[in-house]
C-alpha positions as CSV (number, residue, x, y, z in Angstrom):
1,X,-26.5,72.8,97.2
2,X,-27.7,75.7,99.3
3,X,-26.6,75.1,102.9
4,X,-30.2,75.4,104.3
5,X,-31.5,73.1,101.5
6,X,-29.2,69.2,102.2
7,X,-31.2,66.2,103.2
8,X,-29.4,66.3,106.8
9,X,-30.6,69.7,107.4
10,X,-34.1,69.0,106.7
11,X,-34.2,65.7,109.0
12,X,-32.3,67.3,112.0
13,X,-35.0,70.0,111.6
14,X,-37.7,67.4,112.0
15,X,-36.3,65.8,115.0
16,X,-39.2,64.5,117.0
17,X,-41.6,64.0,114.5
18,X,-43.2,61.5,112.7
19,X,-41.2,60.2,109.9
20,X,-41.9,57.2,107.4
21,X,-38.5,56.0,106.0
22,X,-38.9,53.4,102.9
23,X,-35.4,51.2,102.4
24,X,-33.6,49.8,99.3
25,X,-35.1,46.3,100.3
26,X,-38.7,47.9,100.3
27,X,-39.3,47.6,104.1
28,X,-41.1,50.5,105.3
29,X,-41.1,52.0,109.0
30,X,-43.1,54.7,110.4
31,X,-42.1,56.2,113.7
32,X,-40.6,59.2,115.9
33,X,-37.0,60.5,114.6
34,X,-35.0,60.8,117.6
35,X,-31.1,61.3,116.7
36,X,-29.8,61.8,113.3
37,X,-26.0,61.1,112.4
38,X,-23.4,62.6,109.4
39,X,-24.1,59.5,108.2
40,X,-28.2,59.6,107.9
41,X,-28.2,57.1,110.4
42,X,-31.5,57.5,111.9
43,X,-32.9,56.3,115.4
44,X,-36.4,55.8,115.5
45,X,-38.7,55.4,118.5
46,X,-42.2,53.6,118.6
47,X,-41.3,52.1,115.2
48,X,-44.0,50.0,113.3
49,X,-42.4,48.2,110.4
50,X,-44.5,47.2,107.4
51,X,-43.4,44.9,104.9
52,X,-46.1,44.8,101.5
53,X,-48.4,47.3,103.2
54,X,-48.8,45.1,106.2
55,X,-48.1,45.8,109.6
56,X,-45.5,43.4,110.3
57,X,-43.6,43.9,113.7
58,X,-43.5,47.3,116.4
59,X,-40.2,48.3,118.1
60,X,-39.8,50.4,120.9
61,X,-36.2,51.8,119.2
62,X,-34.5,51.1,116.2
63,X,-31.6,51.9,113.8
64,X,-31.9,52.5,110.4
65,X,-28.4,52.5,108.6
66,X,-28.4,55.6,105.9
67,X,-26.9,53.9,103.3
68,X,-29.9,51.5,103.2
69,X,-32.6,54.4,103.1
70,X,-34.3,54.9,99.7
71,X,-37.0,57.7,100.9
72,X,-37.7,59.5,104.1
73,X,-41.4,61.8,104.1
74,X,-42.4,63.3,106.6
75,X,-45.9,62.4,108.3
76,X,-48.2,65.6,108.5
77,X,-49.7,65.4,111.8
78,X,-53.8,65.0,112.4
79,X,-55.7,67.9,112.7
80,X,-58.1,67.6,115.7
């Protein structure tokens, strides 16, 4: 795989954005990527974590162990 193309590149290029990560037991939380290890561990700020579609809990910081990550998207930002 191209260098420019790996999963890690692509989040430490989105460092300070608004990410929504989706893990293996179907927890969802959307928040600011702030640090990003070898490892995909991720650190998220202002998380909100939804479990079912529903809002379920709000964190000020969390971490989010790679191996338990299923998908990671990117959150376009509004247009104002």
């Amino acid at each position: 795989m191209e260098a420019g193309k790996r999963p890690l590149s692509l989040i430490t290029k989105y460092l300070n954005r608004n990410i929504r990560v989706t893990l293996k037991n179907d927890l969802m939380y959307e928040g600011t990527v702030v640090e990003c290890d070898s490892f995909m561990n991720l650190v998220i700020e202002k998380a909100v974590e939804y479990q079912d579609n529903n809002k379920k809990a709000m964190y000020p910081r969390i971490l989010i162990r790679g191996n338990n990550i299923m998908y990671i998207q990117l959150i376009p930002e509004s247009i104002e």
